[in-house]
mmJSON file of the N, C-alpha and C atoms, coordinates in Angstrom:
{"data_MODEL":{"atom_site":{
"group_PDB":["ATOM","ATOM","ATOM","ATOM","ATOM","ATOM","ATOM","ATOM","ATOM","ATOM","ATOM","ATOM","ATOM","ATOM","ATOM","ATOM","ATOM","ATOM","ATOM","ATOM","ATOM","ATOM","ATOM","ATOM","ATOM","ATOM","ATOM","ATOM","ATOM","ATOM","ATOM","ATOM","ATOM","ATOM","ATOM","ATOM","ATOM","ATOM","ATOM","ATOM","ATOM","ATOM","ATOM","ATOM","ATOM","ATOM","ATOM","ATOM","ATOM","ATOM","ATOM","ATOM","ATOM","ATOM","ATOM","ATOM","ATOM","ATOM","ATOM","ATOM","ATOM","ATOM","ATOM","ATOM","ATOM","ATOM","ATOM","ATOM","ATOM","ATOM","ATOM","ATOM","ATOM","ATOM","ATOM","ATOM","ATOM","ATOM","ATOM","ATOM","ATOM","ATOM","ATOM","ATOM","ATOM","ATOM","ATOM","ATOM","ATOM","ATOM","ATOM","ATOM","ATOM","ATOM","ATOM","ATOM","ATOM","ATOM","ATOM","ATOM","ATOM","ATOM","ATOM","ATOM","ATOM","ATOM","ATOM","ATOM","ATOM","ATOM","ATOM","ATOM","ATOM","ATOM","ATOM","ATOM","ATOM","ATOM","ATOM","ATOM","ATOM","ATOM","ATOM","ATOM","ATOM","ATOM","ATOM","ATOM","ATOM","ATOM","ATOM","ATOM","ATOM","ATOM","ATOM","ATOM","ATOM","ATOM","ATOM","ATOM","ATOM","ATOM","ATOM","ATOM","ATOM","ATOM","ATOM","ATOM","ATOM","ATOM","ATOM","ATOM","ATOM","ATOM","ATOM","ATOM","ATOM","ATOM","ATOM","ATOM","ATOM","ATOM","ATOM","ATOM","ATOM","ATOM","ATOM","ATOM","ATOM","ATOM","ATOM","ATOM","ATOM","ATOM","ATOM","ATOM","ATOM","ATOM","ATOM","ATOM","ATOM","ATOM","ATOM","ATOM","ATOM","ATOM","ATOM","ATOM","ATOM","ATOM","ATOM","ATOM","ATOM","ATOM","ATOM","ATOM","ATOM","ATOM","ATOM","ATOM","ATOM","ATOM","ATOM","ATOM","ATOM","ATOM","ATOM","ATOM","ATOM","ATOM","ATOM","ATOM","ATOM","ATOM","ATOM","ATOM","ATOM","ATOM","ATOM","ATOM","ATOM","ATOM","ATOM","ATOM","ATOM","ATOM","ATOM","ATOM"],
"id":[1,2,3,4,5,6,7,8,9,10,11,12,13,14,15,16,17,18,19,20,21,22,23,24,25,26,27,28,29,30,31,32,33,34,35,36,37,38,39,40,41,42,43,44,45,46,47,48,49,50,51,52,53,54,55,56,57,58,59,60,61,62,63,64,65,66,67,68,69,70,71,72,73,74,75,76,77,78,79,80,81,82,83,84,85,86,87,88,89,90,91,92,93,94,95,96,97,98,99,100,101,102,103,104,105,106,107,108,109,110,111,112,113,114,115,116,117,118,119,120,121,122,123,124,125,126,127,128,129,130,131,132,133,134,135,136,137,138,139,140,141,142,143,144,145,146,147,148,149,150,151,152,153,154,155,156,157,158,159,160,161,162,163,164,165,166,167,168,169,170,171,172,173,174,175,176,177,178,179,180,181,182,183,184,185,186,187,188,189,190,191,192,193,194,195,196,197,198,199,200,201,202,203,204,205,206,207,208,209,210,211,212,213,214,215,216,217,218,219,220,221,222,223,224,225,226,227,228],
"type_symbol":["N","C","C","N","C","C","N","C","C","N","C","C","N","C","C","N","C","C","N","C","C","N","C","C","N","C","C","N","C","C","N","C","C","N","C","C","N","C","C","N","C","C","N","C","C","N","C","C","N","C","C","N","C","C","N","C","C","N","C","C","N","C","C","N","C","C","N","C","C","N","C","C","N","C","C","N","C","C","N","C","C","N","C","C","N","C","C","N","C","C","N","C","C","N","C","C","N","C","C","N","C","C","N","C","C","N","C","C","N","C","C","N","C","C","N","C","C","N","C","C","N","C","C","N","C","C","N","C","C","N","C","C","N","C","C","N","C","C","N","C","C","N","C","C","N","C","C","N","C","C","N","C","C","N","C","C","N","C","C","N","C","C","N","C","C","N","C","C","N","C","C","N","C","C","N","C","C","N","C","C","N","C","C","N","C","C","N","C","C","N","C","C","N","C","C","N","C","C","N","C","C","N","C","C","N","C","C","N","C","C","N","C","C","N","C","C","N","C","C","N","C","C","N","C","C","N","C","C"],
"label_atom_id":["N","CA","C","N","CA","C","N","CA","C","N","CA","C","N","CA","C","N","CA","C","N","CA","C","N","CA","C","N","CA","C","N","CA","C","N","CA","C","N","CA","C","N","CA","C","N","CA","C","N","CA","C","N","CA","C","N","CA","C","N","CA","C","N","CA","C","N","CA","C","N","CA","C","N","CA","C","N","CA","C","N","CA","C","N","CA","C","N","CA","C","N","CA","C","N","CA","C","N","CA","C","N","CA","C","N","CA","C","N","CA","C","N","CA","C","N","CA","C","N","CA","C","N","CA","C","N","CA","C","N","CA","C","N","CA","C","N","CA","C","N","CA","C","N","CA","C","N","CA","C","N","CA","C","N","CA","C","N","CA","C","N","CA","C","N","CA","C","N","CA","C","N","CA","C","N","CA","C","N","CA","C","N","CA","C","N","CA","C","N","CA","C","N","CA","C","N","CA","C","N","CA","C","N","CA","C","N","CA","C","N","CA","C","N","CA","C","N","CA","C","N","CA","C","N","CA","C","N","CA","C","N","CA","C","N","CA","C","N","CA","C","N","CA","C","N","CA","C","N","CA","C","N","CA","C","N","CA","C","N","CA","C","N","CA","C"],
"label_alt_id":[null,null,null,null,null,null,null,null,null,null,null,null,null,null,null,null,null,null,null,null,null,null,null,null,null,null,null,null,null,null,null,null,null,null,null,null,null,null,null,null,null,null,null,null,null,null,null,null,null,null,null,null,null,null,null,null,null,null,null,null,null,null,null,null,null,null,null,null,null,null,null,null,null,null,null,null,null,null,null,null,null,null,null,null,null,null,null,null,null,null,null,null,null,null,null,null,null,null,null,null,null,null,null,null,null,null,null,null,null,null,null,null,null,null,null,null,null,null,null,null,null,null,null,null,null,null,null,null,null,null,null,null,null,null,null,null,null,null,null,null,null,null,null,null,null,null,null,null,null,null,null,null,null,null,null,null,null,null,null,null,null,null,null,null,null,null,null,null,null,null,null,null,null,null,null,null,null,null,null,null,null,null,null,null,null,null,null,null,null,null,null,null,null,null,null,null,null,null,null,null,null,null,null,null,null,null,null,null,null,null,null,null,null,null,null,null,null,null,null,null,null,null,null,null,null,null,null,null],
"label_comp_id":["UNK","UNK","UNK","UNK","UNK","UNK","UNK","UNK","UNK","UNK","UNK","UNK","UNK","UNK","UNK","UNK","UNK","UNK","UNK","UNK","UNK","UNK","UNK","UNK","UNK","UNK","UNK","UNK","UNK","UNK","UNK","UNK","UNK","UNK","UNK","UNK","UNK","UNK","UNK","UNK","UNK","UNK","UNK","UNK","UNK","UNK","UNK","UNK","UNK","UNK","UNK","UNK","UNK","UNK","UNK","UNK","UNK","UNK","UNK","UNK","UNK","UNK","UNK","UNK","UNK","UNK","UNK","UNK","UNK","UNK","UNK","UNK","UNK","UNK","UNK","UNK","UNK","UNK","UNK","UNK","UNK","UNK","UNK","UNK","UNK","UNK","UNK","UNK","UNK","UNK","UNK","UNK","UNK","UNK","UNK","UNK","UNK","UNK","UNK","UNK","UNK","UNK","UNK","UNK","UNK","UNK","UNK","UNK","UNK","UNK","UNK","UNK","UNK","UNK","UNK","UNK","UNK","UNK","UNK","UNK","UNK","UNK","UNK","UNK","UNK","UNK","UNK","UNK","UNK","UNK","UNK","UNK","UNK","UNK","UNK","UNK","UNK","UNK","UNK","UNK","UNK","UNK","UNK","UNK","UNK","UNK","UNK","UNK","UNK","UNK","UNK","UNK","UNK","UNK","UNK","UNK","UNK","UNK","UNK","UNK","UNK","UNK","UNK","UNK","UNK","UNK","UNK","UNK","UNK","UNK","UNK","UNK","UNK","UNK","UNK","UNK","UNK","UNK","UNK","UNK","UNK","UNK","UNK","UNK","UNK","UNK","UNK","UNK","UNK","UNK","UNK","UNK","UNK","UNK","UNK","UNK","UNK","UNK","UNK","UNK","UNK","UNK","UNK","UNK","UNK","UNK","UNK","UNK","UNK","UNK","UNK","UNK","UNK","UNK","UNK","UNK","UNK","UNK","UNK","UNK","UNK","UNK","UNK","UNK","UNK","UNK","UNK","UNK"],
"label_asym_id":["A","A","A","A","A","A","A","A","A","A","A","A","A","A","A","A","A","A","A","A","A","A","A","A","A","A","A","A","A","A","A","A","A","A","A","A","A","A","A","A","A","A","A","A","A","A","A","A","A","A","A","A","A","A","A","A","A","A","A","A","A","A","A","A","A","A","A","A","A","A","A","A","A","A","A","A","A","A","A","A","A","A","A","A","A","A","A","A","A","A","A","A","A","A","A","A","A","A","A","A","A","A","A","A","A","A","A","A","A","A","A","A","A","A","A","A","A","A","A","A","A","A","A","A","A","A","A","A","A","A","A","A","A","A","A","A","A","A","A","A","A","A","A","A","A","A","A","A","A","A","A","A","A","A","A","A","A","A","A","A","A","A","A","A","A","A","A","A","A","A","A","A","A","A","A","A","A","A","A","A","A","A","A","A","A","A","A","A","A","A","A","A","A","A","A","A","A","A","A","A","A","A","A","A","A","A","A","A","A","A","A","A","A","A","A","A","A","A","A","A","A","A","A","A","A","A","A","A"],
"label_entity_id":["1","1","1","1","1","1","1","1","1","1","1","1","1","1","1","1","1","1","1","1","1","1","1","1","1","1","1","1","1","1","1","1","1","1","1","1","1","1","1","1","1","1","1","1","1","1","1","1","1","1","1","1","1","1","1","1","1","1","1","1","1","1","1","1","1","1","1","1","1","1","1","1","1","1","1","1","1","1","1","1","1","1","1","1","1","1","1","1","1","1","1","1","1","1","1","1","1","1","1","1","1","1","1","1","1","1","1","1","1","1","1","1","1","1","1","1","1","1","1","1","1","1","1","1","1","1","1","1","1","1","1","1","1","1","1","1","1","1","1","1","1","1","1","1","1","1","1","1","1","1","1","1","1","1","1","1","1","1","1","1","1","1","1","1","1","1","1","1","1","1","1","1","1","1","1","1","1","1","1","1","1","1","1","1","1","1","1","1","1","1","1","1","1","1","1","1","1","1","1","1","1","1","1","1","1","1","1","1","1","1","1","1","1","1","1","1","1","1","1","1","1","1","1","1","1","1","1","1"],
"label_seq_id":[1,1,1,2,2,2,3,3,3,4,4,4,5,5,5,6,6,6,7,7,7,8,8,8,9,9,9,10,10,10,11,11,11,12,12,12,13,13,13,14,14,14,15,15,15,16,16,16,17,17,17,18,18,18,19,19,19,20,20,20,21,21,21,22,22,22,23,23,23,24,24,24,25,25,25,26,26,26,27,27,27,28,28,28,29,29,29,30,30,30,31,31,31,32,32,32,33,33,33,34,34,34,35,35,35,36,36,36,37,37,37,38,38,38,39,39,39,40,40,40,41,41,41,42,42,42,43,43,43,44,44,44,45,45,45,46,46,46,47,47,47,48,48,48,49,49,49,50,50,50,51,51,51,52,52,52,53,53,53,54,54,54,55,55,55,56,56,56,57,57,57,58,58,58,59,59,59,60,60,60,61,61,61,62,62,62,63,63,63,64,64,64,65,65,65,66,66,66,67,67,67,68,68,68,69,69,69,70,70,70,71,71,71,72,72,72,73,73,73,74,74,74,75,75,75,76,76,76],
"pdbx_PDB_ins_code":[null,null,null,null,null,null,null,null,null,null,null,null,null,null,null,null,null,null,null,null,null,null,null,null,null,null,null,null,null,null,null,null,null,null,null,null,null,null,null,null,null,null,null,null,null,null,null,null,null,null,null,null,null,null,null,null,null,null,null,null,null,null,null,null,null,null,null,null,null,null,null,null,null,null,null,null,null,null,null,null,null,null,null,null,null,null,null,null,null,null,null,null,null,null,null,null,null,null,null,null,null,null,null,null,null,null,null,null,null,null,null,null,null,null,null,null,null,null,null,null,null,null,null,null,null,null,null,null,null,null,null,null,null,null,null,null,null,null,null,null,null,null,null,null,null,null,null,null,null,null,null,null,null,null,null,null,null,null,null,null,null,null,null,null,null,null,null,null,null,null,null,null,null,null,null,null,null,null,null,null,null,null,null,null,null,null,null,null,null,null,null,null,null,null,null,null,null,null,null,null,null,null,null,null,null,null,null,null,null,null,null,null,null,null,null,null,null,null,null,null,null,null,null,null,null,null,null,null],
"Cartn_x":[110.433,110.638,111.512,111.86,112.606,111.856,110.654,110.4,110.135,110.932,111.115,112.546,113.328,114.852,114.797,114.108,113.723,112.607,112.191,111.293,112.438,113.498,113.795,115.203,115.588,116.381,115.863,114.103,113.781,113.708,113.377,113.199,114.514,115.823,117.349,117.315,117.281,117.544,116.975,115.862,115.279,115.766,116.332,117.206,117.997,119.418,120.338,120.062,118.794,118.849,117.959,117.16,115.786,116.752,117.824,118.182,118.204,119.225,119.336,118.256,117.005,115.868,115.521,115.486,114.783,115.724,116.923,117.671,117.436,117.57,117.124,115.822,114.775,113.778,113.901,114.533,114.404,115.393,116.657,116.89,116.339,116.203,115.289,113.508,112.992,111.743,111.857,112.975,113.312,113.932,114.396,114.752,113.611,112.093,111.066,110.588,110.509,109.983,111.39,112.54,112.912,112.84,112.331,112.02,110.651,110.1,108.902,107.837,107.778,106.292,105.602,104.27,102.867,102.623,103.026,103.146,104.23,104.419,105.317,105.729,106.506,106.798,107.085,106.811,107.047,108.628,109.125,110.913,111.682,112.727,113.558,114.105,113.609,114.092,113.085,111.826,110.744,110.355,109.735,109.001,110.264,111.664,112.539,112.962,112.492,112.48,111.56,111.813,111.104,110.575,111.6,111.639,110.656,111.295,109.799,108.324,108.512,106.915,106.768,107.393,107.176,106.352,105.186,104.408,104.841,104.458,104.605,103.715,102.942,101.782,101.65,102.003,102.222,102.277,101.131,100.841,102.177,103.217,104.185,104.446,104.373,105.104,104.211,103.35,102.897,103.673,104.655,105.337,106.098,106.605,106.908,106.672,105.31,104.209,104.196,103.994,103.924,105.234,106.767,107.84,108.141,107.766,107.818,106.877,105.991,104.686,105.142,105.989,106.494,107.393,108.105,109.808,110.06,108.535,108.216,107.685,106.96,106.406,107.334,108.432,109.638,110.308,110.653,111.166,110.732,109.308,108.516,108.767],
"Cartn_y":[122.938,122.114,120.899,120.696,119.606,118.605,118.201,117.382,116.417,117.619,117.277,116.223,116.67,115.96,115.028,114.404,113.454,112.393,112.728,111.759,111.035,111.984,111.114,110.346,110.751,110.277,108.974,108.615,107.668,106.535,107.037,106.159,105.421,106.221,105.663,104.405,104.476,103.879,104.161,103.806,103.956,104.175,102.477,102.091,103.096,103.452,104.233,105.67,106.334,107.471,108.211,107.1,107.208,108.015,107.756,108.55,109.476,110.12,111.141,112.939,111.456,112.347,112.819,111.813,112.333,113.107,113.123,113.691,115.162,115.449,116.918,117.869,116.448,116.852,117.721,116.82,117.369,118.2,118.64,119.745,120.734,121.17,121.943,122.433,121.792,121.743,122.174,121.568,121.415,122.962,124.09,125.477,125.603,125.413,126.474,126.352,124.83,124.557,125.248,125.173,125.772,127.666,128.306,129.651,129.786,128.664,129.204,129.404,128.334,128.817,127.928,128.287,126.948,126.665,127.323,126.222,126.777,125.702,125.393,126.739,127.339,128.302,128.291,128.631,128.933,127.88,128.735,128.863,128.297,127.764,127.862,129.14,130.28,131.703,132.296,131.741,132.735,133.98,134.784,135.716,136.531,136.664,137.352,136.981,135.934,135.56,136.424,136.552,137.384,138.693,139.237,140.53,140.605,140.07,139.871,139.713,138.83,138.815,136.965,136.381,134.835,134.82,133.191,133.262,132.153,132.91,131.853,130.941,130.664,128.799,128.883,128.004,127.517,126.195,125.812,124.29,123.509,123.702,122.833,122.534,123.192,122.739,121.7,120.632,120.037,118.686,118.537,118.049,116.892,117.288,116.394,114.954,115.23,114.362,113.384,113.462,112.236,111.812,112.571,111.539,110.678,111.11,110.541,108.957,109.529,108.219,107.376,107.639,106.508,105.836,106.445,105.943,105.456,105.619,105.0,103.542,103.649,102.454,101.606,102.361,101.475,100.263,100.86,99.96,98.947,98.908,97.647,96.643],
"Cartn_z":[90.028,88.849,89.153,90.474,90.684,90.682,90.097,89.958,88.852,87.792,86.35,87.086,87.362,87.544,88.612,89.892,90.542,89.278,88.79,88.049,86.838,86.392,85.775,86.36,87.893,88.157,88.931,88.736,89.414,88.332,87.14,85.429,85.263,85.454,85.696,86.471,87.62,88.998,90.118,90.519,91.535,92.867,93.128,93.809,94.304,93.482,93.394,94.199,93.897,93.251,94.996,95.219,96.509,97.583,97.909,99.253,98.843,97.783,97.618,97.031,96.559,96.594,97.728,98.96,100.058,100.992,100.749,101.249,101.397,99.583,98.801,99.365,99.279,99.97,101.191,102.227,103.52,103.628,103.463,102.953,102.326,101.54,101.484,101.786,102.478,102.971,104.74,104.671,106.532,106.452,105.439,105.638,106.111,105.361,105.85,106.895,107.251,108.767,109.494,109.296,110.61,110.043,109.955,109.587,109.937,110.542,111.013,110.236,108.469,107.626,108.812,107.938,108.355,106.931,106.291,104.058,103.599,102.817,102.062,100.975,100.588,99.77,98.234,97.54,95.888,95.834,96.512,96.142,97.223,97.843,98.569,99.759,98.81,98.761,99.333,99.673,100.421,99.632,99.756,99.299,98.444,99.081,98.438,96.832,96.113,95.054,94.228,93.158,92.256,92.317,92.693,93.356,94.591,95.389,96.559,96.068,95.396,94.365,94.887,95.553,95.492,96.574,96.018,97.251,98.142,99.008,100.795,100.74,99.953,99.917,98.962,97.862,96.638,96.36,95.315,95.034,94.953,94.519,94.094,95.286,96.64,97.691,98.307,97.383,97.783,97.333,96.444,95.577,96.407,97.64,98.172,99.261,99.7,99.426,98.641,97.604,96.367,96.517,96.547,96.522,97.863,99.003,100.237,99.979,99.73,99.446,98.455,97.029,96.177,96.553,97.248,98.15,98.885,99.593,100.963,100.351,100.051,99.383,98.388,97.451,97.035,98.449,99.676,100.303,100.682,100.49,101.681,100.698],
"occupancy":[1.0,1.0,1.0,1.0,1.0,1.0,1.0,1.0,1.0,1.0,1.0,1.0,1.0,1.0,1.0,1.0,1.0,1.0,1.0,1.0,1.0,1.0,1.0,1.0,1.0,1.0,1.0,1.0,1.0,1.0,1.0,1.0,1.0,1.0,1.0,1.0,1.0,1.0,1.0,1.0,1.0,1.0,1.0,1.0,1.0,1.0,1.0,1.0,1.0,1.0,1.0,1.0,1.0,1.0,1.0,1.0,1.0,1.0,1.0,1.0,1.0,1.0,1.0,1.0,1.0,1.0,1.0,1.0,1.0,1.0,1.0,1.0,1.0,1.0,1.0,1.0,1.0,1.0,1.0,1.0,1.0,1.0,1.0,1.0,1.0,1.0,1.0,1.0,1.0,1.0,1.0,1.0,1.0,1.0,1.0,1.0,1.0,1.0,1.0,1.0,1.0,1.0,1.0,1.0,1.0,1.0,1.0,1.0,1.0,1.0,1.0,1.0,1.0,1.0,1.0,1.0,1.0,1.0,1.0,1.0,1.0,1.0,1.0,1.0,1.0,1.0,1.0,1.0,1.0,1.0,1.0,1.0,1.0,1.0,1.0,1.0,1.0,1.0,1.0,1.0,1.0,1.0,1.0,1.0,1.0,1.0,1.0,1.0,1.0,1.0,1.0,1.0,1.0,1.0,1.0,1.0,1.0,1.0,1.0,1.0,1.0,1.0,1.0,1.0,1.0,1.0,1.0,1.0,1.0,1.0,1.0,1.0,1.0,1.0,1.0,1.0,1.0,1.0,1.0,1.0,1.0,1.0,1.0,1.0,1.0,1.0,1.0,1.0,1.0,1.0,1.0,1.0,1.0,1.0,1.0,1.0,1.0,1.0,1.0,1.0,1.0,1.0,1.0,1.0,1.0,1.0,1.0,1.0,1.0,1.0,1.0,1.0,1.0,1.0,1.0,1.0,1.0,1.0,1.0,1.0,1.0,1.0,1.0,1.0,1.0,1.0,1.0,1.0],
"B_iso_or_equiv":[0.0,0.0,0.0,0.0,0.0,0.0,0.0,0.0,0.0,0.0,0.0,0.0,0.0,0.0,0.0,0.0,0.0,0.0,0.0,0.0,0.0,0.0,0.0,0.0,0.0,0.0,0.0,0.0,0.0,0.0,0.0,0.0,0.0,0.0,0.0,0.0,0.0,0.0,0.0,0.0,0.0,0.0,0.0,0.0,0.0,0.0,0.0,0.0,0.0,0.0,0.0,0.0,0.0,0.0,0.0,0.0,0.0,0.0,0.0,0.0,0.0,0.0,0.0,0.0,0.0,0.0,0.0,0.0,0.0,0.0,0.0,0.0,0.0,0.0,0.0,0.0,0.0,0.0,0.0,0.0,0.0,0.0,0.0,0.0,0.0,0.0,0.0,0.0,0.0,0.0,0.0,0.0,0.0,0.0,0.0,0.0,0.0,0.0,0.0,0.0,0.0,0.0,0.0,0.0,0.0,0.0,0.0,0.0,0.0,0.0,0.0,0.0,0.0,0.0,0.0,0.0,0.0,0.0,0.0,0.0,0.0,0.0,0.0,0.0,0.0,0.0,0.0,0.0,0.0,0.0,0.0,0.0,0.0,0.0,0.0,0.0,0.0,0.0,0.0,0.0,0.0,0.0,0.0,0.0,0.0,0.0,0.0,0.0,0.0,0.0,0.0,0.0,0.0,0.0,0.0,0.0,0.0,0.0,0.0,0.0,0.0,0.0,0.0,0.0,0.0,0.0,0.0,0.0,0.0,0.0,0.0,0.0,0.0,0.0,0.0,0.0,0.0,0.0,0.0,0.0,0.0,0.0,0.0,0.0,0.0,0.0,0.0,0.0,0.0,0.0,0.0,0.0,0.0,0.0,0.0,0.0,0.0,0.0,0.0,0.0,0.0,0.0,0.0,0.0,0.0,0.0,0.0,0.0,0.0,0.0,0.0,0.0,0.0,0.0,0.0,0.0,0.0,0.0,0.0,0.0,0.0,0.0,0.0,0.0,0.0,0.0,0.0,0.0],
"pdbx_formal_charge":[null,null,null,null,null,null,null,null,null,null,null,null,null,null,null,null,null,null,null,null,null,null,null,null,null,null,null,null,null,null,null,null,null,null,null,null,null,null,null,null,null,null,null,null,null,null,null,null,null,null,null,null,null,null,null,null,null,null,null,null,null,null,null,null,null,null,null,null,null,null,null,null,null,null,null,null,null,null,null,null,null,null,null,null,null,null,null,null,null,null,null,null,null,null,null,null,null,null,null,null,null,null,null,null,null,null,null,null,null,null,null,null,null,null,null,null,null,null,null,null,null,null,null,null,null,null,null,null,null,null,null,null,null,null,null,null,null,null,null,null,null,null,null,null,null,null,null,null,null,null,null,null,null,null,null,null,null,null,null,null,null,null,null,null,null,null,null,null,null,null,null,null,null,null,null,null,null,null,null,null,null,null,null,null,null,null,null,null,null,null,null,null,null,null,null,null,null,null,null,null,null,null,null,null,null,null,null,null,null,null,null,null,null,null,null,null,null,null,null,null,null,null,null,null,null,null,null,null],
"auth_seq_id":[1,1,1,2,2,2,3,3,3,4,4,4,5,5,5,6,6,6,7,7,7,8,8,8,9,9,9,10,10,10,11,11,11,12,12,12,13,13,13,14,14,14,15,15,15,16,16,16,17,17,17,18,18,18,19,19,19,20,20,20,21,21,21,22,22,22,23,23,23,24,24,24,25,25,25,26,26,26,27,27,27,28,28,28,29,29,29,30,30,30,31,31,31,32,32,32,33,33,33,34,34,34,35,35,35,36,36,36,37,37,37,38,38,38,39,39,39,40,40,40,41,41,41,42,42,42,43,43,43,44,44,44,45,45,45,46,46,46,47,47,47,48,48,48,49,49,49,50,50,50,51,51,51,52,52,52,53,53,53,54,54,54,55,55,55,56,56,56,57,57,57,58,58,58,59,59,59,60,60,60,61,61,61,62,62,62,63,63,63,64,64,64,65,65,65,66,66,66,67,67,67,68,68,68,69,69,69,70,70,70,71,71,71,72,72,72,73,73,73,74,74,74,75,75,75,76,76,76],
"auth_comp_id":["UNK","UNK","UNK","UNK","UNK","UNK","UNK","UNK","UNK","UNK","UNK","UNK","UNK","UNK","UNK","UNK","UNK","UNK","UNK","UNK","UNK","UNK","UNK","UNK","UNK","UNK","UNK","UNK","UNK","UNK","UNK","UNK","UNK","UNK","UNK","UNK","UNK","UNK","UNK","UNK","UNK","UNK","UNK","UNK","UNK","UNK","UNK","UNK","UNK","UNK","UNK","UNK","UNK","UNK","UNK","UNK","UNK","UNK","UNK","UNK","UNK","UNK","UNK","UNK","UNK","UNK","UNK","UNK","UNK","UNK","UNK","UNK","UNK","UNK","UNK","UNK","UNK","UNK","UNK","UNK","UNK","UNK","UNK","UNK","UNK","UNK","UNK","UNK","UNK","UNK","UNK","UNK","UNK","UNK","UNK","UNK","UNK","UNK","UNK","UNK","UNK","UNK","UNK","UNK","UNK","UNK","UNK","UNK","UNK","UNK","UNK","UNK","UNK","UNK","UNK","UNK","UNK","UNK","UNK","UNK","UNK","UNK","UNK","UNK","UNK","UNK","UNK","UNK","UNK","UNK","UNK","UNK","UNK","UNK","UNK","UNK","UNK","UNK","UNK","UNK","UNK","UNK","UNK","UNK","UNK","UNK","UNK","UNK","UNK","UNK","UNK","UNK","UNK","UNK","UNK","UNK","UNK","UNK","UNK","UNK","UNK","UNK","UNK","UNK","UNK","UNK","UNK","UNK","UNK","UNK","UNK","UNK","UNK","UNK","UNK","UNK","UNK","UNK","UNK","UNK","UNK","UNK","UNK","UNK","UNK","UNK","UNK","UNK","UNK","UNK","UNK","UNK","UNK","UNK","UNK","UNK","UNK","UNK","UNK","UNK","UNK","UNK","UNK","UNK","UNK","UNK","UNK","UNK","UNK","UNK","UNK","UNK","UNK","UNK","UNK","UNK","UNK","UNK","UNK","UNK","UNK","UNK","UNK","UNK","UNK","UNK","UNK","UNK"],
"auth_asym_id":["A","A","A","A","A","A","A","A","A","A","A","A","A","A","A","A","A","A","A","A","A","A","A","A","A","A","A","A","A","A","A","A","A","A","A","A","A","A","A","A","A","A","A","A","A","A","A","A","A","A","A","A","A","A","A","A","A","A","A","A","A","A","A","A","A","A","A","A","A","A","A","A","A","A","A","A","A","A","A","A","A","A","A","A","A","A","A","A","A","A","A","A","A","A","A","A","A","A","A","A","A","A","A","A","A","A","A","A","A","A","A","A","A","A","A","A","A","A","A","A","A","A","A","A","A","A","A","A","A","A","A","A","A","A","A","A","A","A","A","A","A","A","A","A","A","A","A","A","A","A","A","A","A","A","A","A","A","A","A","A","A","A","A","A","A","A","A","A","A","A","A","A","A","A","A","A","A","A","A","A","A","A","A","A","A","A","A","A","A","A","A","A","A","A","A","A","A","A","A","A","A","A","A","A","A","A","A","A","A","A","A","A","A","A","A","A","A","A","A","A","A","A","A","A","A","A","A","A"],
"auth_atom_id":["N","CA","C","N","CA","C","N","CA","C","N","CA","C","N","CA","C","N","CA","C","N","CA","C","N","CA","C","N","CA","C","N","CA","C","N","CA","C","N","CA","C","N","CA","C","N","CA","C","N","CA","C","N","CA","C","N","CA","C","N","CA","C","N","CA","C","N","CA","C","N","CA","C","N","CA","C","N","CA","C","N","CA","C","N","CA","C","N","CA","C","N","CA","C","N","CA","C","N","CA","C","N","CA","C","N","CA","C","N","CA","C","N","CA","C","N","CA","C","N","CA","C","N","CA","C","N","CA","C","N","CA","C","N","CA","C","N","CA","C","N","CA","C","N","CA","C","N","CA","C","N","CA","C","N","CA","C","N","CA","C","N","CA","C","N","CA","C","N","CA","C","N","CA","C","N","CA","C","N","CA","C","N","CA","C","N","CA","C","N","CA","C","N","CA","C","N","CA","C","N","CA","C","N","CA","C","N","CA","C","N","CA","C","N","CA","C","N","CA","C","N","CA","C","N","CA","C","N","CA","C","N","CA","C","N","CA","C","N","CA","C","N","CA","C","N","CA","C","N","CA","C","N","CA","C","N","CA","C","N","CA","C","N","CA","C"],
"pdbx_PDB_model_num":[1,1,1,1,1,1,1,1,1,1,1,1,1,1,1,1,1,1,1,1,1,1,1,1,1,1,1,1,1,1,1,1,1,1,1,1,1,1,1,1,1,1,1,1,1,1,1,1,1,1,1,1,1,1,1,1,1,1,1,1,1,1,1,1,1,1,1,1,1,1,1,1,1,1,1,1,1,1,1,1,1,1,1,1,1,1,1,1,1,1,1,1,1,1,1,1,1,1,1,1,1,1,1,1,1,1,1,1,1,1,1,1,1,1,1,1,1,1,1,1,1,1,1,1,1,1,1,1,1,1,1,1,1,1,1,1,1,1,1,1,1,1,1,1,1,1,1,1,1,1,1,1,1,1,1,1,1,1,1,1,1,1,1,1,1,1,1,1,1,1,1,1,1,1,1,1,1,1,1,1,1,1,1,1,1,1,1,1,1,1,1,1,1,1,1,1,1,1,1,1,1,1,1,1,1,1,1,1,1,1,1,1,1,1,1,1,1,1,1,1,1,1,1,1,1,1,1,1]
}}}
């Protein structure tokens, strides 16, 4: 759902706001690559979320994609 709170911290200030999105991003994305997924996970938390009920490839973890590509394209 962080992408309810990056969208509107981009409506604020774009400018301002872009590192610290991508920052977030790669922080948390860069846990799963170094843990060894091949996709992206539900949660932060890997399968141990929801009583071990979370899935290990889950659409949202496609989420960061689209902010790389708007942010990227903010600088040029």
């Amino acid at each position: 759902m962080m992408c309810f709170k990056y969208d509107a911290l981009l409506q604020i200030n774009k400018e301002k706001y872009r590192s610290y999105i991508l920052k977030d991003l790669d922080a948390t994305y860069s846990k799963m690559l170094d843990a060894g997924a091949t996709s992206f996970w539900e949660t932060e938390n890997g399968q141990s979320d929801f009583n071990n009920a979370a899935s290990l490839c889950h659409g949202w973890s496609a989420m960061p994609v689209y902010y790389y590509h708007i942010l990227d394209a903010a600088k040029k």
